[in-house]
C-alpha positions as CSV (number, residue, x, y, z in Angstrom):
1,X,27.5,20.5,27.6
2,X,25.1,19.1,24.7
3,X,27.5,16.1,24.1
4,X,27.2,15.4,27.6
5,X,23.5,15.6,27.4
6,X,23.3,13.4,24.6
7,X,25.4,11.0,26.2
8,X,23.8,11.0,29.3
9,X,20.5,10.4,27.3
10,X,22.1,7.3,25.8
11,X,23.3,5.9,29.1
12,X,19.4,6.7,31.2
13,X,17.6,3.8,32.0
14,X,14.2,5.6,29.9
15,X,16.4,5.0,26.8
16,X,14.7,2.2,24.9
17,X,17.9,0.4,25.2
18,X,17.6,0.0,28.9
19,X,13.8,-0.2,28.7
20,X,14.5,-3.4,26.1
21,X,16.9,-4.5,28.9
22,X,14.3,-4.4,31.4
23,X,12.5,-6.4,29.7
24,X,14.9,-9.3,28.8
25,X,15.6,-9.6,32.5
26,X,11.9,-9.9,33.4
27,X,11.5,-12.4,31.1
28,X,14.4,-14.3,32.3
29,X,13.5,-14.0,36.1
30,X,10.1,-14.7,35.2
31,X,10.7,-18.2,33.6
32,X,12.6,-19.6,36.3
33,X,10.3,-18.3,39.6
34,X,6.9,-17.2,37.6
35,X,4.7,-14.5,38.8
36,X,5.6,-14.7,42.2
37,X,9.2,-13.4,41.0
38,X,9.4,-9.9,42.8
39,X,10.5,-6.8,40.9
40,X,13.3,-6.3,43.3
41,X,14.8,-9.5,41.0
42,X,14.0,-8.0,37.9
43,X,15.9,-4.7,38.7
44,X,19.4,-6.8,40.2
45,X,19.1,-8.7,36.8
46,X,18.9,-5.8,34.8
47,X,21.1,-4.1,37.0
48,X,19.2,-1.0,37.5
49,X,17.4,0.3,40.5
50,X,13.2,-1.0,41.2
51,X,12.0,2.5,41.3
52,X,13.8,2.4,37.4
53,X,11.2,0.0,36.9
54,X,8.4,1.6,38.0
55,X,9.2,4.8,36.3
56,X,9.1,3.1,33.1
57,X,6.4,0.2,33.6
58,X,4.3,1.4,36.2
59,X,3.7,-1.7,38.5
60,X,4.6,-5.7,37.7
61,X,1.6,-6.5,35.6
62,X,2.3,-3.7,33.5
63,X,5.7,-4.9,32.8
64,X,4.2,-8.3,32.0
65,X,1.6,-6.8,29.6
66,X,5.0,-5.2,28.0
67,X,6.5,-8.5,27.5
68,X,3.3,-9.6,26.5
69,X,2.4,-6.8,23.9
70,X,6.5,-7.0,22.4
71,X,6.1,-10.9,21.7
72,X,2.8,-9.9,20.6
73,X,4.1,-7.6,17.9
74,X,6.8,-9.7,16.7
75,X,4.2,-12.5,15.8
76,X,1.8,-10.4,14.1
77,X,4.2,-8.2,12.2
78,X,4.2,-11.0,9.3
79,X,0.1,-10.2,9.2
80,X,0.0,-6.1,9.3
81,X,3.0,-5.9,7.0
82,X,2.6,-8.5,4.3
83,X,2.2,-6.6,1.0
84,X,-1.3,-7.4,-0.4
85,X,-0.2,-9.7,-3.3
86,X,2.1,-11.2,-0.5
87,X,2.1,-15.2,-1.4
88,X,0.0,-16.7,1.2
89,X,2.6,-19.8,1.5
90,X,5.5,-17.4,2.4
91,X,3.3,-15.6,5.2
92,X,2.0,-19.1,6.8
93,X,5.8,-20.0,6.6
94,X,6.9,-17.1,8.4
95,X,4.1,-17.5,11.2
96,X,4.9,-21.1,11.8
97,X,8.5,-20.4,12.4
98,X,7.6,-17.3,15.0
99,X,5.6,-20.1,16.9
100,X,8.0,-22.5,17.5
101,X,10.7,-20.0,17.9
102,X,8.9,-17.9,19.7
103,X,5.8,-18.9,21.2
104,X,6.5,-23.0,22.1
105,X,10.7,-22.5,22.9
106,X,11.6,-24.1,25.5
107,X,12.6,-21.0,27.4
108,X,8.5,-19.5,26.6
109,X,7.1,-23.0,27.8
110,X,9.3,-22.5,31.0
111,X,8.0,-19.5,32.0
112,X,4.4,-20.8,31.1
113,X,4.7,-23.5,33.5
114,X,6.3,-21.5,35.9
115,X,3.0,-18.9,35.6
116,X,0.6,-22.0,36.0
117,X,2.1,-22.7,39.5
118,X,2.0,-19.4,40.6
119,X,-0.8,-19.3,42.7
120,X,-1.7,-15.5,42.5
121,X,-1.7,-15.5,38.7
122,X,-4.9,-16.4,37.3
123,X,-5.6,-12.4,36.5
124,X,-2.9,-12.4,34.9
125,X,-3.3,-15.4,32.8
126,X,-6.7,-14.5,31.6
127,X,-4.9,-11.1,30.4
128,X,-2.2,-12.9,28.7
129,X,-4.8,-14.8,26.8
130,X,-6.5,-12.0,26.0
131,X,-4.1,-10.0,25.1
132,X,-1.5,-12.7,23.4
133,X,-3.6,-15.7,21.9
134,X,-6.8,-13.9,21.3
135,X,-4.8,-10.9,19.6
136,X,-3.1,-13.0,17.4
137,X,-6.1,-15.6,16.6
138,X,-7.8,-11.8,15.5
139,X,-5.1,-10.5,13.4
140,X,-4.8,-13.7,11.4
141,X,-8.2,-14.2,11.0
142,X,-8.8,-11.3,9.5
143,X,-5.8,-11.7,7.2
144,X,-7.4,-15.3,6.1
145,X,-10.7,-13.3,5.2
146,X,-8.7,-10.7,3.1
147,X,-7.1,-13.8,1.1
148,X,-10.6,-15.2,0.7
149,X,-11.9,-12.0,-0.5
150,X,-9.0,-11.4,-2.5
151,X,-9.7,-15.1,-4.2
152,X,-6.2,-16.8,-3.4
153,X,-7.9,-19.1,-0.8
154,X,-11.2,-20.1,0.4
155,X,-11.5,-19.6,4.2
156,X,-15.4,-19.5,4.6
157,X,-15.0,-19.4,9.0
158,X,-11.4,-17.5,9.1
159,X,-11.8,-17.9,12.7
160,X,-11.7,-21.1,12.9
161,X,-9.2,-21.5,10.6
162,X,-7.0,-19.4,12.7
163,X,-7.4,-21.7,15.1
164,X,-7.0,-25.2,13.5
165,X,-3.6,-23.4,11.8
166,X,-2.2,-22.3,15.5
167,X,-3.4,-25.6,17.1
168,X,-1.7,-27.9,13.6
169,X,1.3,-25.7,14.3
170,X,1.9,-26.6,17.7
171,X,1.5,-30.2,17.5
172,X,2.8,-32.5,19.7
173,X,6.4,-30.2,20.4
174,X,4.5,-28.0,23.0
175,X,2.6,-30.6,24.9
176,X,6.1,-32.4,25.3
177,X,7.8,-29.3,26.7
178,X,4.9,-28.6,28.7
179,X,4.6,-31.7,30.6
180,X,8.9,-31.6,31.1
181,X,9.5,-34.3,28.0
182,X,13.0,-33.9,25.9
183,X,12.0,-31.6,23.0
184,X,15.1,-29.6,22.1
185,X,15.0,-26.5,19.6
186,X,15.4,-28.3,16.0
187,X,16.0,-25.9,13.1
188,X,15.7,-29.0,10.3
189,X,12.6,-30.2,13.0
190,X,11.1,-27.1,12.8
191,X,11.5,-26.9,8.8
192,X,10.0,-30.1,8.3
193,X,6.9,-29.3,10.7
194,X,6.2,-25.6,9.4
195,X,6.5,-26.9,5.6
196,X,3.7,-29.7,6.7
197,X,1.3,-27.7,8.1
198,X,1.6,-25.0,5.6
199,X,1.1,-27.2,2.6
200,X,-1.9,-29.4,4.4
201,X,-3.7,-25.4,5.0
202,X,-3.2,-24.5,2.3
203,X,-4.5,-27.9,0.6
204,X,-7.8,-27.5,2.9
205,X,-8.7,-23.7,1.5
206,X,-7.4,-24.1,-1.6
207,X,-9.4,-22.2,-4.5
């Protein structure tokens, strides 16, 4: 009977497994029809039942602030677990990559777009901002002040340097996929644009 239990545990839709399942779906169903997408689609993609969903997320803008909060995570993670003599170059590197792999991919733009038509989404937006750009722009500023303190580079406004590094990173690739222009996911692209924009910021707050 415990093996049973176990193995039911592994097969019930609280597991993180099917919670991570959840969310992949959302996100899928969410870039092609944006907010307006109903949660009755997100349980058939993920193949499990809505009141599933609720159980675990609680309504549909808790499951966005989930999606939200994962990507959220992902992109920080290079911030709150870089060792302290962690060479800054390697860090920027790392958080240029995340950004165009996850933040401007095609698939993320998509959905973006897809939120910005939805007419009942402005709420939502300002909470993705909030908690996605704003969080991020935080973290990293305050690991540019920590460098500066630590003498390995001069950031006198972290905040805006935050900022100007997001914003550098970005370049042209995300207004292209925004506006529906041919920008496919370039791995030698994406070198040569990360390596730029780290070496520039780190030229400009050089000690």
């Amino acid at each position: 009977m415990a093996d049973e239990a176990v193995l039911e545990e592994g097969r019930s839709p609280r597991g993180p497994r099917k919670r991570q399942a959840v969310l992949e779906a959302a996100r899928r169903v969410f870039s092609e029809k944006g907010y307006n997408a109903s949660m009755e689609e997100v349980a058939f993609e993920a193949e499990v039942s809505k009141q599933t969903i609720y159980n675990q997320f609680g309504s549909k803008e808790q499951l966005f602030h989930a999606m939200i909060d994962e990507k959220m995570s992902e992109m920080i993670a290079p911030l709150t677990g870089a060792a302290p003599d962690a060479e800054p170059r390697d860090v920027l590197t790392r958080i240029g990559w995340l950004y165009h792999t996850k933040i401007i991919s095609p698939d993320n733009v998509r959905m973006t777009r897809a939120l910005l038509a939805a007419p009942n989404a402005a709420p939502v937006l300002r909470d993705i901002y909030v908690q996605g750009p704003s969080r991020f722009a935080r973290t990293f500023a305050g690991w540019l002040a920590a460098q500066d303190a630590a003498g390995r580079m001069r950031v006198p406004d972290p905040i805006l340097a935050a900022e100007h590094f997001v914003s550098f990173t970005f370049g042209p690739v995300h207004m292209r996929r925004l506006f529906g222009v041919e920008a496919p996911l370039d791995p030698v692209d994406i070198e040569k644009r990360v390596a730029y924009c780290v070496d520039a910021f780190l030229r400009a707050h050089a000690v």
